[in-house]
C-alpha positions in Angstrom: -40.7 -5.5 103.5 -36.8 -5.4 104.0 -36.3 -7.3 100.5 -38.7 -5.3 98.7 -36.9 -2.0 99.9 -33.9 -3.9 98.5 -35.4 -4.5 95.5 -36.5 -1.0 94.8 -32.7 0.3 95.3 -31.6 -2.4 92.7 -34.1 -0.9 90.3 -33.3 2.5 90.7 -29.8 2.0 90.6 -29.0 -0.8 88.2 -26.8 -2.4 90.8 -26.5 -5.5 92.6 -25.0 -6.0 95.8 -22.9 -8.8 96.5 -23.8 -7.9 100.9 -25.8 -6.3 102.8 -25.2 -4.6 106.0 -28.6 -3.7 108.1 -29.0 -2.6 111.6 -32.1 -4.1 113.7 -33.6 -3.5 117.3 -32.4 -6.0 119.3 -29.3 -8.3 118.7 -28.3 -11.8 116.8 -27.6 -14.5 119.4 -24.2 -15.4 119.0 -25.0 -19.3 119.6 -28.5 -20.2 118.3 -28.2 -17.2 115.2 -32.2 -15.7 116.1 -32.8 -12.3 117.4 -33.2 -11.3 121.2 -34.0 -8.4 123.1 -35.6 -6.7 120.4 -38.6 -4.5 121.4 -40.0 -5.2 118.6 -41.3 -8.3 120.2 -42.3 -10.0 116.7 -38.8 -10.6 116.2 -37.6 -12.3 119.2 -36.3 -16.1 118.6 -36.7 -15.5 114.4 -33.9 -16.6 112.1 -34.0 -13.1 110.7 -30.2 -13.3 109.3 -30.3 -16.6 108.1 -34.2 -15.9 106.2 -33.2 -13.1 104.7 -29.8 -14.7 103.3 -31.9 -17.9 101.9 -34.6 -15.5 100.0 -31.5 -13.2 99.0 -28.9 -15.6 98.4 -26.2 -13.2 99.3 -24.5 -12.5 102.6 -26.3 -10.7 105.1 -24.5 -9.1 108.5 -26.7 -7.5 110.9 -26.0 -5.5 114.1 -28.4 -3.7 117.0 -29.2 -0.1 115.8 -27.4 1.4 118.5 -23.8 0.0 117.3 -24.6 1.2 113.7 -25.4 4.8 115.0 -22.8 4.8 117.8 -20.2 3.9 115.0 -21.1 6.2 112.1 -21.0 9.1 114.8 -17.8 7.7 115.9 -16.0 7.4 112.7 -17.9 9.8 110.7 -20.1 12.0 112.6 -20.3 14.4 115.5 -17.2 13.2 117.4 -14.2 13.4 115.0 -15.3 16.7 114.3 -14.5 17.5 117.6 -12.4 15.3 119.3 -9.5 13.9 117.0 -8.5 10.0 117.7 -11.6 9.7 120.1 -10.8 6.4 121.8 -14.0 5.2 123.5 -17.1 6.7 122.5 -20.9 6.0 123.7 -23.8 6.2 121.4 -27.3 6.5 122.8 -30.4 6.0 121.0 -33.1 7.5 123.2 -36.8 7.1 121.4 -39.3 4.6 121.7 -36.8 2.5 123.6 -33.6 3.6 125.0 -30.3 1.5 123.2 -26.6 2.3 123.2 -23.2 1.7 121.9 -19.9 1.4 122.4 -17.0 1.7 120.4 -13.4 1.9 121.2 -10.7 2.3 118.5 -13.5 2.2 116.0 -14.5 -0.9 116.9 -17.9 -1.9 118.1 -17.6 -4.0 121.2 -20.5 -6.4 121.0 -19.8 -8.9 124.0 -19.6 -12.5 124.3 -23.4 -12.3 124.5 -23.9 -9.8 121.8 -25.4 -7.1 124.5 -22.1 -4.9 124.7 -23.5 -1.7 125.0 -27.3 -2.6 126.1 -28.0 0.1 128.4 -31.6 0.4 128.0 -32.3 -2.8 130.4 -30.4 -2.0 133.4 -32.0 -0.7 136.4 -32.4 2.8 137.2 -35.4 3.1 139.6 -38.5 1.1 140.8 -41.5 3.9 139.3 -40.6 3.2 135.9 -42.7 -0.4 136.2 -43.0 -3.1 134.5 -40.7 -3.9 131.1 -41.5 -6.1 128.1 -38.1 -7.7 129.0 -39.9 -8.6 132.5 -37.5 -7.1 134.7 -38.5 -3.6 136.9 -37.6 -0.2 136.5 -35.0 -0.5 133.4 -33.2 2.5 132.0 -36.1 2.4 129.0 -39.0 2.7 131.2 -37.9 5.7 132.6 -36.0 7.5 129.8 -37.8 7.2 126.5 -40.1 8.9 124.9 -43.3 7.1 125.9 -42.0 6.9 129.6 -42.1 10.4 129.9 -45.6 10.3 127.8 -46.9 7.8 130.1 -46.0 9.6 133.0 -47.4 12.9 132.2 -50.5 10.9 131.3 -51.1 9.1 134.4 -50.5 12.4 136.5 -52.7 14.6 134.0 -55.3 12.1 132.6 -54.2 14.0 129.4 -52.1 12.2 126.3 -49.9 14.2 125.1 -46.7 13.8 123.0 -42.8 14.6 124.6 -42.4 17.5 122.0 -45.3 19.1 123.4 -44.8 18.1 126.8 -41.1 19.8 126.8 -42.8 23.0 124.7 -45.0 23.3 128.0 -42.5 23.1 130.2 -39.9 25.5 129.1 -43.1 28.5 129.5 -43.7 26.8 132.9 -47.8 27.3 132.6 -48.0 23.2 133.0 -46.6 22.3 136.4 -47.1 18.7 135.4 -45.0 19.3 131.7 -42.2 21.0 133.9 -42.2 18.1 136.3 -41.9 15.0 133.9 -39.1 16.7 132.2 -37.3 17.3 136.0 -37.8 14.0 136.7 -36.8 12.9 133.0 -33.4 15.0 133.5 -32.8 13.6 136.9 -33.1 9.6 135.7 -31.1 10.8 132.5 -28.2 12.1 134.4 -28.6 9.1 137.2 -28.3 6.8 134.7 -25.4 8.0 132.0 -23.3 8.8 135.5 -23.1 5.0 135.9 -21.9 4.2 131.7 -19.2 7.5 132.6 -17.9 5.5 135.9 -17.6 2.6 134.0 -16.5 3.1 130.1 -15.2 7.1 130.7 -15.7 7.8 127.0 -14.4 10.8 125.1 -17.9 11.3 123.9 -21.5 10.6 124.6 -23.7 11.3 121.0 -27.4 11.1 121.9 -29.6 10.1 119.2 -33.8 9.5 118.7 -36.0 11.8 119.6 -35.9 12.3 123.4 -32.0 13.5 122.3 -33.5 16.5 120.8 -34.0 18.1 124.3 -32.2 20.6 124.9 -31.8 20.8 128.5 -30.0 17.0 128.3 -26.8 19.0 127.2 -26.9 21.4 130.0 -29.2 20.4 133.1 -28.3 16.7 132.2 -24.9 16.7 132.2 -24.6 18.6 135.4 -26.9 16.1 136.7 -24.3 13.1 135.3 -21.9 15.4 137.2 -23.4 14.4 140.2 -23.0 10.3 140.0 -19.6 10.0 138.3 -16.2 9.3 140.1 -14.3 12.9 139.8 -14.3 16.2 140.4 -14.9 17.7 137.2 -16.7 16.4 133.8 -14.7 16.1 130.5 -16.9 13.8 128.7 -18.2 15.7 125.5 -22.1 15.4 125.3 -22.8 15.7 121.5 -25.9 15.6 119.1 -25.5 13.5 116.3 -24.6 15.1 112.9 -25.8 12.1 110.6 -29.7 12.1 111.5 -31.6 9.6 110.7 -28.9 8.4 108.4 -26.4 7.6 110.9 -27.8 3.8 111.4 -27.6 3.3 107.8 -24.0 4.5 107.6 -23.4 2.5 110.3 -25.0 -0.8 108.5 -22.8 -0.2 105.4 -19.7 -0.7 107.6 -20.9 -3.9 108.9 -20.0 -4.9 105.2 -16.9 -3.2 104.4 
């Protein structure tokens, strides 16, 4: 699928690239070159870099999603626009999993592991369950979209998606709606309290769905308020001002 898309851009544009810079769920392995941690669970342990290099036969570099959107933001987005010579910012993809990234100077920091950044699998709180990773109560299972979905399910017997759940919780008819997004705010400031203590970044740019809420950049950060080590919050909470896009921004720079 990835080298057909390719394909399809060299048709429509004539041109040929000599790399390509793409941004996947989970990371490359620093020492055995297959992916890990992915959620998409397909791709764990899969030469991914190194297949698509032999059927391309041109340099690939490949990077976790969150660094690519966590960079673009930095370097092109949301924060220069307003905070000049940002030194660390924190980019959080919160959707059907939960990622981030870090980048200081506008550099990602990827780790001698390759997890620099890899919020999503600490722990935040025993009733999130069970993870794919195998571990209890991670970060993911309590702040991303189908956490909140599943919650509201279990308590309701009802599906229903985020959107709606947060549409039914800001008219307060659903007690249950107004609950899952308490306790979705509560975990959310819980957790990004901890990444403040630790990095203090200039910025926080919260991307994937669950960032479109808009209570995160008001009841959220007074919540992160709550957990971090000083009196008063300076941290910028921002939405991201590339969309979609920013990943693929963020890939391109992987290759320039």
């Amino acid at each position: 699928r990835i080298l057909h898309l390719v394909s399809l851009v060299e048709k429509e544009t004539g041109l040929k690239p000599t790399k390509i810079g793409m941004g996947t769920p989970g990371a490359i392995d620093p020492d055995l070159g297959t992916i890990k941690n992915s959620n998409s669970t397909a791709l764990i342990g899969q030469p991914l870099k190194n297949d698509l290099e032999k059927q391309k036969g041109i340099p690939f570099s490949l990077a976790n999603d969150a660094n690519c959107f966590a960079l673009a933001e930095a370097k092109m987005g949301a924060v220069p626009e307003k905070i000049a010579n940002a030194e660390v910012v924190f980019g959080v993809i919160m959707g059907t999993g939960v990622g981030g990234g870090i980048v200081v100077n506008g550099k990602v920091i990827n780790g001698r592991h390759s997890i620099g950044g890899e919020w999503g699998h600490n722990f935040l709180d025993e009733s999130g369950g069970p993870c794919y990773c195998g571990r209890i109560g991670c970060v993911e299972q309590l702040l991303s979209g189908p956490a909140s979905e599943r919650y509201y399910k279990n308590n309701t017997g009802t599906f229903r998606k985020l959107r709606e759940i947060y549409s039914l919780s800001k008219d307060g008819t659903d007690p249950v709606a107004v609950e899952t997004i308490d306790r979705l705010i509560h975990f959310f400031g819980k957790g990004i309290g901890t990444i403040i203590n630790i990095l203090d970044p200039d910025a926080i740019v919260l991307g994937g769905g669950v960032g479109n809420i808009d209570r995160l950049y008001t009841d959220g950060v007074k919540e992160a308020q709550k957990h971090m080590f000083n009196n008063r919050m300076e941290t910028l909470f921002l939405r991201p001002k590339l969309g979609d896009s920013a990943g693929v921004f963020g890939a391109a720079m992987l290759v320039e």
